[in-house]
C-alpha positions in Angstrom: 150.1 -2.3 -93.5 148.7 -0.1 -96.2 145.1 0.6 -95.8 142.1 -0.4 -98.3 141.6 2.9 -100.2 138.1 1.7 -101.6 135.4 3.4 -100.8 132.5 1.3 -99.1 129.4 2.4 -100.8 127.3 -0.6 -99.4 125.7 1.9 -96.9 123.4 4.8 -97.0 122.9 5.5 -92.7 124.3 8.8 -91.8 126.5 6.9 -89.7 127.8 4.4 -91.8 128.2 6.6 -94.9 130.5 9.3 -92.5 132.3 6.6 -90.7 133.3 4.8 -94.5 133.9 8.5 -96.1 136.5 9.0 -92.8 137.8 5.6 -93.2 138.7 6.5 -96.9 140.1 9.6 -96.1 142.3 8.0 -93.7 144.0 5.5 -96.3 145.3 8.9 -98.2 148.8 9.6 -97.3 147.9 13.2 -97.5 145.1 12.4 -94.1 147.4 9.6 -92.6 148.1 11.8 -89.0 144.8 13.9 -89.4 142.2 14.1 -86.6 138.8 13.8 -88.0 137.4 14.5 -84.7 138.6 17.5 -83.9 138.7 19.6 -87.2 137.0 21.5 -89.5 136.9 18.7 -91.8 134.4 16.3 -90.3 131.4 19.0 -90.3 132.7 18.7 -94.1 132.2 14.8 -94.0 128.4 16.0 -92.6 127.6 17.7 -95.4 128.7 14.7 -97.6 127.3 12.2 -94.9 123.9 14.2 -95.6 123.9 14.6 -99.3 124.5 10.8 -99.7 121.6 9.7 -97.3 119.1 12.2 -99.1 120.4 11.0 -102.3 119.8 7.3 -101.7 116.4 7.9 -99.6 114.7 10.1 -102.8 116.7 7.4 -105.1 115.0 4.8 -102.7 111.6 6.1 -102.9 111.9 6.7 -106.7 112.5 3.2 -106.9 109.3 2.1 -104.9 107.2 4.5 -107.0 108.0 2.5 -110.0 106.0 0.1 -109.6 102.9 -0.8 -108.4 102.7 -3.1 -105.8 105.3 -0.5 -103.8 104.1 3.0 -105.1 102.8 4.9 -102.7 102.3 8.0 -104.0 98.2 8.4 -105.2 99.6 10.3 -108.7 102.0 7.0 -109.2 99.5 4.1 -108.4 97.0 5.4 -110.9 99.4 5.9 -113.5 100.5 2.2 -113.2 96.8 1.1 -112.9 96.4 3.6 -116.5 99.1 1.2 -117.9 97.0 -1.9 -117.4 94.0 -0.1 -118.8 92.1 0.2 -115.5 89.9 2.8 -115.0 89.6 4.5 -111.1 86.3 4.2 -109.4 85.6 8.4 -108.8 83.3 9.2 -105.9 79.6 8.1 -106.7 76.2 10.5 -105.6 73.8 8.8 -103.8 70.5 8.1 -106.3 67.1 7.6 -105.4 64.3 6.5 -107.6 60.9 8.9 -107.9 57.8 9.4 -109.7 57.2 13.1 -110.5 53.7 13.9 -111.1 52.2 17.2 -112.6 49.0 18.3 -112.1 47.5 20.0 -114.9 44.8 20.3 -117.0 46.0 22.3 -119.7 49.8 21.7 -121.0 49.4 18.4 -123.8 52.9 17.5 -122.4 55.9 18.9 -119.8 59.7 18.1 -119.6 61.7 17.5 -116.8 64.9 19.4 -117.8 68.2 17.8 -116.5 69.1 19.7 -113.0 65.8 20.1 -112.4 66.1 20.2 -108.1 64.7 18.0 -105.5 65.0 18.2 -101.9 65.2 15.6 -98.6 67.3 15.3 -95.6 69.1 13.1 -93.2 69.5 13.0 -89.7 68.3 17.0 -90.0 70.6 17.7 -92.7 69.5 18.8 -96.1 70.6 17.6 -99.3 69.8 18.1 -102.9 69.5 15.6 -105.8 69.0 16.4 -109.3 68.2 14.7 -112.1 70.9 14.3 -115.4 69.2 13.5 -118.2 66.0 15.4 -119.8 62.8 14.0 -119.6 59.6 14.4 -121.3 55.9 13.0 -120.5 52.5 13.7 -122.0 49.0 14.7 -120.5 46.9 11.6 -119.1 43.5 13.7 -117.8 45.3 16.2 -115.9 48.1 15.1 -114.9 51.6 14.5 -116.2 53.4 11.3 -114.8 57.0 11.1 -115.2 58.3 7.4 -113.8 61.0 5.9 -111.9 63.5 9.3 -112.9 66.7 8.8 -111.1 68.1 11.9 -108.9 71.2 12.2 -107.7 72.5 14.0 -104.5 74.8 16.8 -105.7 75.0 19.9 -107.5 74.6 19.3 -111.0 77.2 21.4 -112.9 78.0 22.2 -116.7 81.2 23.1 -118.2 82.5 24.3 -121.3 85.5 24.5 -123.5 86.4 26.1 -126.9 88.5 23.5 -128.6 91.9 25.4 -130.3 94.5 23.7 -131.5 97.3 26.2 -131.0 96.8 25.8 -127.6 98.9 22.8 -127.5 98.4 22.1 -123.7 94.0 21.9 -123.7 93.0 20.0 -121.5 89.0 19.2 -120.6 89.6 18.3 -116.9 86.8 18.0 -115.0 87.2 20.9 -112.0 85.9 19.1 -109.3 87.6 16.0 -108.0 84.1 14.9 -106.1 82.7 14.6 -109.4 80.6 11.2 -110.0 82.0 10.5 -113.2 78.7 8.1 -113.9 77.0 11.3 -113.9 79.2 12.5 -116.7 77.3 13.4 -120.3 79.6 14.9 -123.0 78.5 16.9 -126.4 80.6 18.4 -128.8 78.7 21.4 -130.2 80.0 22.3 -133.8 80.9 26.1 -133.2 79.5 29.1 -131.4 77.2 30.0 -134.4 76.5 26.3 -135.3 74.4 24.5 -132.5 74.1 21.3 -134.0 75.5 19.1 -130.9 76.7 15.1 -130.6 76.6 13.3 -127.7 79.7 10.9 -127.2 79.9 8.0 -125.0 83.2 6.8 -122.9 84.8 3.8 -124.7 84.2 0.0 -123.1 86.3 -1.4 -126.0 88.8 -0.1 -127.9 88.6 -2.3 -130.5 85.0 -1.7 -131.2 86.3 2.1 -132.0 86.5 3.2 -135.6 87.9 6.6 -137.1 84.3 7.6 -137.1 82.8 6.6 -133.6 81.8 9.5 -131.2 83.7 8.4 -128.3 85.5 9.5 -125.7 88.2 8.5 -122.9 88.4 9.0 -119.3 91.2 9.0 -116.9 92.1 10.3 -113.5 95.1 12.8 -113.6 96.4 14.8 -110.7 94.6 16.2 -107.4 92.1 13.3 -108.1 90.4 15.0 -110.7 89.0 13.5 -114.2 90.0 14.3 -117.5 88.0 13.3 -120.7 89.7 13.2 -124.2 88.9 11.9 -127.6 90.8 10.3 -130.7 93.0 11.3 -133.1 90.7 10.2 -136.2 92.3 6.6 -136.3 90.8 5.6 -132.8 88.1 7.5 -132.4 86.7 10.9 -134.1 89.3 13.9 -133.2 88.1 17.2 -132.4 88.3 20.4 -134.8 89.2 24.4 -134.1 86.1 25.9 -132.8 84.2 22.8 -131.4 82.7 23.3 -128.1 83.5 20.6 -125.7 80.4 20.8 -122.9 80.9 18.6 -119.7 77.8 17.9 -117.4 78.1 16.2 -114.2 76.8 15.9 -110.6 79.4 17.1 -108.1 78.6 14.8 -104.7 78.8 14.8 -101.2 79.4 10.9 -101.6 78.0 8.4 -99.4 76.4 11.2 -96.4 72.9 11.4 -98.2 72.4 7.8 -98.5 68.8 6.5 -96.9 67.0 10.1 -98.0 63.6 8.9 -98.2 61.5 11.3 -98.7 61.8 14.1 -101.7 60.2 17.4 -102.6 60.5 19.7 -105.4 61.9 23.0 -105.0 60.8 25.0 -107.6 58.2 24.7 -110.8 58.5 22.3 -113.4 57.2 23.1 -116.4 55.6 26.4 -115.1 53.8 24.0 -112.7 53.9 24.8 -108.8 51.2 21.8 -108.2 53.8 18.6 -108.0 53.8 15.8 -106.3 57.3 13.6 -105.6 56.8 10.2 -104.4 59.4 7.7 -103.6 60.0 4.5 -105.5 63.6 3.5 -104.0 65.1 5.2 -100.9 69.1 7.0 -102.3 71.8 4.6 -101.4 74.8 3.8 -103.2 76.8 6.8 -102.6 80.4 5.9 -101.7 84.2 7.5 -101.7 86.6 7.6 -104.3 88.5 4.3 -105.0 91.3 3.9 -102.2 94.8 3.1 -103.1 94.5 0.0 -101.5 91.5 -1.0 -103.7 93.2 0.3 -107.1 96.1 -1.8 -106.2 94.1 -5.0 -105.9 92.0 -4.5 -108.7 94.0 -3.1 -111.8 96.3 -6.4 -112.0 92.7 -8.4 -111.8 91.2 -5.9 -114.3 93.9 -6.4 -116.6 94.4 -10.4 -116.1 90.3 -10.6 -117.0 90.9 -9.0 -120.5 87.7 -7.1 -120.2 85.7 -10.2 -119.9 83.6 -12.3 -116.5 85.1 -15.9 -117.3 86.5 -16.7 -113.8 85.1 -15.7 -110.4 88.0 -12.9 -110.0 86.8 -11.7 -113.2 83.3 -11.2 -111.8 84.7 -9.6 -108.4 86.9 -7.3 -110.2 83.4 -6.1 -112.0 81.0 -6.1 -109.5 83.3 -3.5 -107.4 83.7 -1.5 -110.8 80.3 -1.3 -111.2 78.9 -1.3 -107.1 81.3 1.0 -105.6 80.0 0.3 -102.1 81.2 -3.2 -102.4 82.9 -4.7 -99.3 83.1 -7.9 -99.7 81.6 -10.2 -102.8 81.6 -14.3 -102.7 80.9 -15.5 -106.7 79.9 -19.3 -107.2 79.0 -21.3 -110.4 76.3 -23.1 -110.9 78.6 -26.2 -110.6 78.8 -25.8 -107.2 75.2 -24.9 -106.0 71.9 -22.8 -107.1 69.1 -20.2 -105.5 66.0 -20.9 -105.6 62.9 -18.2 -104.2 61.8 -20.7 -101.5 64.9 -22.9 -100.6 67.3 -20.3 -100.8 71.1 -21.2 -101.8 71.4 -25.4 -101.6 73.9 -27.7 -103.3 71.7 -28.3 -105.8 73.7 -27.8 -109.3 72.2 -25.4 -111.8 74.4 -25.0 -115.1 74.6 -22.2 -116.8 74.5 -19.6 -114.0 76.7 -17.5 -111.8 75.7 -16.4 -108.3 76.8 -13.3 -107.0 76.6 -12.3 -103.2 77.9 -8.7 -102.2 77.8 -7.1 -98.7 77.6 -3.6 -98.9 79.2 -0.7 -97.0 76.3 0.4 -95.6 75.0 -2.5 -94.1 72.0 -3.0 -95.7 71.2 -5.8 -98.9 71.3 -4.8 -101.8 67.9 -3.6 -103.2 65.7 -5.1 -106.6 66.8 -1.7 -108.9 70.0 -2.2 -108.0 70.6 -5.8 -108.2 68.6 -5.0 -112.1 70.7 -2.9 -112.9 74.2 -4.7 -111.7 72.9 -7.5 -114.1 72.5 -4.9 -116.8 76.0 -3.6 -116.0 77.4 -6.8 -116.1 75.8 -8.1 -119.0 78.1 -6.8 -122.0 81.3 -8.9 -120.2 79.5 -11.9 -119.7 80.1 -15.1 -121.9 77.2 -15.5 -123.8 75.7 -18.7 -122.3 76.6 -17.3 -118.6 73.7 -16.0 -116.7 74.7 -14.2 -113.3 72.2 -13.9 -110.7 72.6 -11.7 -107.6 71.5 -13.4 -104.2 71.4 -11.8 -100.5 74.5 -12.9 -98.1 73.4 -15.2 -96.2 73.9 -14.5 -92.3 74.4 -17.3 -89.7 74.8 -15.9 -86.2 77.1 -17.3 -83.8 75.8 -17.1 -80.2 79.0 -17.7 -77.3 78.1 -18.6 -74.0 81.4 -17.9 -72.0 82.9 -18.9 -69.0 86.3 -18.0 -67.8 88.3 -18.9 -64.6 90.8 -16.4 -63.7 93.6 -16.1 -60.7 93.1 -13.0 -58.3 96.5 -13.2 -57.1 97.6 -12.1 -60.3 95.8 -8.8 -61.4 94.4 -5.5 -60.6 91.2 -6.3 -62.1 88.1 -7.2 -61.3 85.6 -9.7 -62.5 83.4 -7.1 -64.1 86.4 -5.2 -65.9 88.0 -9.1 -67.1 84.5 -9.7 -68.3 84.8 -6.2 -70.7 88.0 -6.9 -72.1 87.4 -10.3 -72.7 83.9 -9.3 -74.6 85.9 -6.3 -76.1 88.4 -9.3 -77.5 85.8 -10.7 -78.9 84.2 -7.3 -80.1 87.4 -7.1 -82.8 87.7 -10.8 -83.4 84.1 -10.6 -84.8 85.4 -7.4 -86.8 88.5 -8.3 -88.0 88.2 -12.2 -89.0 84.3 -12.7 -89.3 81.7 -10.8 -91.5 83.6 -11.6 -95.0 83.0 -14.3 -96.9 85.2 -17.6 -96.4 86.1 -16.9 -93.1 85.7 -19.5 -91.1 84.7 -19.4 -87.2 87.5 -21.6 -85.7 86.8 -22.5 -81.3 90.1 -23.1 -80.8 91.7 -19.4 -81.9 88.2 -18.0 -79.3 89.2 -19.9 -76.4 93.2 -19.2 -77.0 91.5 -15.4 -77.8 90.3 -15.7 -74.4 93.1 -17.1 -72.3 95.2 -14.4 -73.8 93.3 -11.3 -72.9 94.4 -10.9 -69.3 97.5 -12.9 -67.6 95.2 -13.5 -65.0 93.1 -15.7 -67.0 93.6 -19.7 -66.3 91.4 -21.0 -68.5 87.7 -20.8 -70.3 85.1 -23.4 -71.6 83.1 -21.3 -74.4 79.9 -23.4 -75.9 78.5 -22.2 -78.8 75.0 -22.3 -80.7 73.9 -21.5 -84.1 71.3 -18.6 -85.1 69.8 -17.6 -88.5 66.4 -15.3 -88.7 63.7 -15.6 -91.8 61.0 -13.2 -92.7 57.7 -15.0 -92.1 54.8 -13.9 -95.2 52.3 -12.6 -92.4 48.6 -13.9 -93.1 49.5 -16.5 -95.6 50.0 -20.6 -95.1 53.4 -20.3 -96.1 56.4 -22.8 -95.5 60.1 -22.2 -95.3 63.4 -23.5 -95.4 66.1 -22.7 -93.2 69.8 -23.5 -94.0 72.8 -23.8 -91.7 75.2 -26.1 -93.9 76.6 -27.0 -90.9 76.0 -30.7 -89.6 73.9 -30.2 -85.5 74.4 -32.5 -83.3 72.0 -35.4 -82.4 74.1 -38.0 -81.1 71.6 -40.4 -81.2 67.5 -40.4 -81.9 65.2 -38.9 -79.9 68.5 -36.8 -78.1 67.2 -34.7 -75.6 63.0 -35.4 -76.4 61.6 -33.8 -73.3 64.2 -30.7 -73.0 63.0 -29.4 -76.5 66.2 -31.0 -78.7 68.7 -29.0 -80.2 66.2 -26.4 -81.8 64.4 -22.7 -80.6 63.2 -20.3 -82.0 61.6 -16.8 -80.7 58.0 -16.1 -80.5 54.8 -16.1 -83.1 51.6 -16.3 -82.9 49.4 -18.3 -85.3 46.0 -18.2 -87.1 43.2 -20.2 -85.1 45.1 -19.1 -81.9 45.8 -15.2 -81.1 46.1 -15.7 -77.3 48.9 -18.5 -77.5 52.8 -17.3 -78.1 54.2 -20.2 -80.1 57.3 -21.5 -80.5 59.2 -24.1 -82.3 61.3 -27.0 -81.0 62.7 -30.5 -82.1 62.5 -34.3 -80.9 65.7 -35.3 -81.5 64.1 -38.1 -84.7 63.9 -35.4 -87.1 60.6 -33.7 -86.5 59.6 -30.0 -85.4 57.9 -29.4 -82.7 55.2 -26.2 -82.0 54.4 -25.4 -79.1 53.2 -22.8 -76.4 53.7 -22.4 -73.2 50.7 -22.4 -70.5 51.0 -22.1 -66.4 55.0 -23.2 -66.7 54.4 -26.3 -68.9 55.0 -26.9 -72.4 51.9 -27.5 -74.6 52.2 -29.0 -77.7 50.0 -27.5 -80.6 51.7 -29.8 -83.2 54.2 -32.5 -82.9 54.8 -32.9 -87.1 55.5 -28.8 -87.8 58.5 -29.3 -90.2 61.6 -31.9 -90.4 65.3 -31.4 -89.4 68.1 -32.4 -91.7 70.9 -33.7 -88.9 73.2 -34.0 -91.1 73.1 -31.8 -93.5 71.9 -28.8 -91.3 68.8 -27.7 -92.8 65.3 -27.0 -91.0 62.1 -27.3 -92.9 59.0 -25.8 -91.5 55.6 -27.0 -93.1 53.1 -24.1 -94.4 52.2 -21.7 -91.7 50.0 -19.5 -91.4 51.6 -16.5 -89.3 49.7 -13.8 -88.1 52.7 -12.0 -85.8 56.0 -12.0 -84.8 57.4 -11.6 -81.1 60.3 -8.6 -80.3 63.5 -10.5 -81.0 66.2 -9.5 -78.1 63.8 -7.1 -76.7 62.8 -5.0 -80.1 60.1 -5.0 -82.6 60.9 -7.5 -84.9 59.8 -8.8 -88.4 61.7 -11.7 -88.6 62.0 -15.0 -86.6 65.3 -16.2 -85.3 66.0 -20.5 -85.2 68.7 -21.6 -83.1 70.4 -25.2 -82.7 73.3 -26.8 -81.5 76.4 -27.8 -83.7 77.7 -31.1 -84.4 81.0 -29.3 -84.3 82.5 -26.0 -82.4 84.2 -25.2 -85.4 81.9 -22.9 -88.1 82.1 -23.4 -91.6 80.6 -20.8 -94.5 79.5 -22.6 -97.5 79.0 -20.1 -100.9 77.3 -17.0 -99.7 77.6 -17.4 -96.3 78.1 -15.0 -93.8 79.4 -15.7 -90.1 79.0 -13.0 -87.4 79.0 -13.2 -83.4 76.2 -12.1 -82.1 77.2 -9.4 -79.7 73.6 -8.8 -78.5 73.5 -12.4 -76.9 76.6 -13.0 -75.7 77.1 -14.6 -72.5 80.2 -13.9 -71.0 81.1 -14.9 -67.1 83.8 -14.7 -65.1 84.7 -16.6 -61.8 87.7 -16.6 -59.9 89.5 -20.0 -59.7 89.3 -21.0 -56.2 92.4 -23.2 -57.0 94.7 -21.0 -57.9 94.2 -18.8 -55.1 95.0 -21.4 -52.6 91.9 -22.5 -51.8 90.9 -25.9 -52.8 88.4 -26.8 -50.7 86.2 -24.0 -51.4 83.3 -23.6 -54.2 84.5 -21.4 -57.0 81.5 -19.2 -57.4 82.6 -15.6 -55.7 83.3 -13.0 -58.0 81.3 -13.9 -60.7 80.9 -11.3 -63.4 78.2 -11.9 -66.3 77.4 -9.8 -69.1 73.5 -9.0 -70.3 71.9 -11.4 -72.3 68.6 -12.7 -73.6 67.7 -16.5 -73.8 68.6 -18.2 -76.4 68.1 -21.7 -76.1 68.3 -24.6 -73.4 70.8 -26.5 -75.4 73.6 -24.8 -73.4 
């Protein structure tokens, strides 16, 4: 039979592509007899084999550097982002917020010149933070107030070039690819003999740009470095021979120098030595460059929002443009609740408004400056009649009280060591699937969690209980509100009366009584309950404190005058944490809700099952394992 002289090109594995090549090869008459094996020619078909696999690999990864969603390549994912008009988020400095003050009885008025250099540190490390922009103030008495400059950590750097046109491959790039690009201020200077200088600003919106306007464009080009260009006289005002092209920027250290605190000047200002620096806002927002990952996500968004907020992707795709050290954000209309000072976030519709939650990077909320100037930011892309607001995350605390039965027969390990790995399972649940916004806290993917840690587990019954703190207004008659949006559970009135209900709280102390520790419990009817505790028995100092929303999950205390707060978990503590019960084991986040387990209070203990082991009769309470915790409540 004659053979199939095709050649099979279906396949690009060494293997395959030398094994098809041979099989060609051996439908030629001229190969009919010919031992591939044993000749010269197969370290031929090697070099073929070879060729063709590196071929279709780099023909392969060409492909997937085409487009976006399967570059790879850093250079190839921000020219596709370029493409749908996205800009990259470059590494941002760390600012702070100070009041410089002079004193001096003679100068009428002093400048602060842009670089001037201010000095703090961080865990015993130095940094420096400069100022941008130039500033001037005049004489009040003697001395020379300059407020609320912002300084950022960095080295502030200038740069020049002498536009040419013969040089037909000019390029103003930006050295320094930790350059905070927010920092950047660009002047053209007319020429060497002429000083006369214009500031341009970046363009927002091209069609805003006439053959006139001073602007300027920014993109990021290769190494991760910036490069600023202008128009060609039709969009934007081109550039002539002899121009000067000066660049000034703050070169960062990123997010390290975030939480400097305390700042001092190094050097004269204004011929002055006597200065004072005095914080108005700790430095924070300093943050890395924009990860692939992150570009990825947010050009198509970018690019689908048309340079406006309409939708809530719109205003997530801004709010990380504009707060780099974004980690998660949660956007709701006013449709589908409101924030109010006292009550917090409710379901209370409030038209016209957008609410913006963000959880930042570092941990912390954001702080009144910046949640200003966000709103400033966001301001030119907002519709008209649109008014977004920027509210904390809200936290609720989930508290497990764990117990898990496991057989002996089957592992090495010990109660103590089951009882780490099933807290350390827990550990990167919390990580992974809580502490964003949406995620819901489901019992039934904890308890299969559990089973599944060890083999050796047989089963676990895990209880859970609600926590949220609030910040008490010390020395004022004060009441607050305190929302779980989850319904608690009160079978029936008056559940649980003389136990204390389904509320706790920690410790406070109250005006008219500084001996008494209070706390605060329910009836199971609806009411809150205050009381202290004297020689083991509960003494109640006020049976009508406040109401509980079943239903709804909301605690309102009455006004309260608090005079102190306990140590929460064992540590100074300015807040007040409320517990309760759920109606249901499974946790749901409504709007800017956050859900986190708390790993402080964790109970978690571990028994083995007297059952399994072949023992029946016996009670199942040897080996027990249980991990630190404080007391939270005694709902469980």
């Amino acid at each position: 039979m004659a053979q199939d002289k095709r050649l099979i090109v279906s396949e690009f594995d060494f293997d395959d592509v030398k094994n098809n090549l041979k099989i060609f090869m051996q439908g030629q008459t001229e190969f009919s007899d010919f031992n591939f094996e044993g000749s010269a020619l197969s370290t031929l078909l090697d070099v073929l084999a070879y060729n063709t696999h590196y071929l279709g690999y780099n023909m392969n990864m060409l492909a997937n550097e085409m487009f976006l969603d399967s570059a790879s390549l850093r250079s190839s994912v921000v020219s596709h982002a370029k493409t749908l008009g996205y800009e990259t988020i470059s590494p941002r400095a760390a600012k702070a917020f100070v009041n410089v003050t002079l004193f001096d009885s003679v100068l009428a008025t002093a400048s602060l010149p842009a670089g001037t250099v201010f000095t703090s540190s961080v865990d015993d490390v130095s940094f420096q933070f400069v100022n941008v922009t130039d500033f001037t103030a005049s004489n009040s008495g003697s001395q020379i107030l300059f407020l609320n400059i912002p300084i950022y950590e960095g080295t502030f750097v200038k740069t020049q070039f002498v536009v040419s046109s013969t040089d037909v491959d000019q390029r103003f790039i930006i050295s320094n690819n930790r350059a905070d690009t927010t920092t950047l201020t660009v002047k053209v200077q007319t020429s060497t003999a002429d000083t006369t200088t214009t500031t341009f600003t970046k363009t927002t919106d091209i069609s805003q740009v006439t053959p006139t306007s001073t602007n300027y464009f920014l993109q990021e080009v290769e190494a991760g470095k910036y490069e600023v260009y202008f128009g060609d006289g039709v969009i934007g005002k081109g550039l002539s021979d002899g121009n000067l092209v000066i660049l000034t920027y703050v070169v960062t250290n990123k997010g390290v120098a975030n939480t400097a605190s305390s700042f001092t000047n190094s050097q004269a200002i204004s011929s002055v030595t006597n200065v004072q620096v005095a914080t108005v806002e700790s430095a924070s927002g300093g943050a890395e460059t924009e990860t692939i990952q992150s570009i990825k996500f947010n050009a198509p968004l970018d690019y689908a929002s048309q340079g406006r907020c309409v939708t809530a992707e719109d205003y997530k795709v801004f709010v990380k443009r504009f707060y780099p050290n974004t980690q998660a954000v949660s956007i709701f209309g006013g449709e589908s609740g409101s924030f109010d000072p006292v009550l917090g976030v409710s379901s209370v519709q409030e038209f016209g408004k957008v609410f913006i939650s963000i959880t930042s990077t570092t941990g912390n909320n954001l702080t009144v400056t910046e949640k200003s100037r966000l709103v400033r930011d966001l301001a030119p892309f907002t519709v008209a009649s649109i008014t977004p607001v920027i509210v904390d995350p809200d936290t609720v605390f989930i508290i497990l009280n764990v117990a898990a039965r496991y057989n002996s027969n089957l592992t090495t390990e010990t109660a103590d060591s089951l009882q780490n790995i099933i807290t350390n399972e827990l550990i990167t649940f919390n990580n992974n699937n809580l502490k964003s916004f949406n995620s819901a806290f489901r019992h039934s993917q904890i308890t299969s969690l559990i089973d599944d840690s060890d083999s050796s587990i047989i089963s676990n019954i895990t209880k859970v209980i609600m926590g949220k703190f609030f910040t008490p207004t010390i020395g004022e008659s004060v009441g607050y509100v305190v929302n779980f949006n989850n319904r608690f559970f009160n079978p029936h009135a008056g559940h649980n009366a003389d136990n204390g209900g389904v509320i706790a709280s920690t410790g406070f102390k109250v005006s008219g009584d500084t001996v008494n520790e209070m706390f605060f419990d329910d009836d199971g009817s609806g009411n809150i309950r205050r009381f202290y505790i004297s020689a083991g028995v509960k003494i109640y100092a006020d049976v009508a404190a406040g109401i509980v929303d079943y239903t709804n999950g909301i605690i309102t205390l009455y006004a309260i005058n608090i005079i102190s707060v306990s140590d929460v978990d064992g540590t100074s503590s300015a807040k007040i944490r409320i517990t309760t019960i759920p109606d249901s084991t499974d946790i749901i986040p409504v709007r800017n809700q956050l859900l986190e387990i708390d790993l402080v209070n964790i109970i978690v203990n571990v028994i083995i099952d007297t059952l399994s082991v072949g023992d029946p009769n016996s009670v199942a309470t040897a080996d027990l394992a249980t991990s630190s915790y404080t007391t939270i409540t005694s709902g469980f």
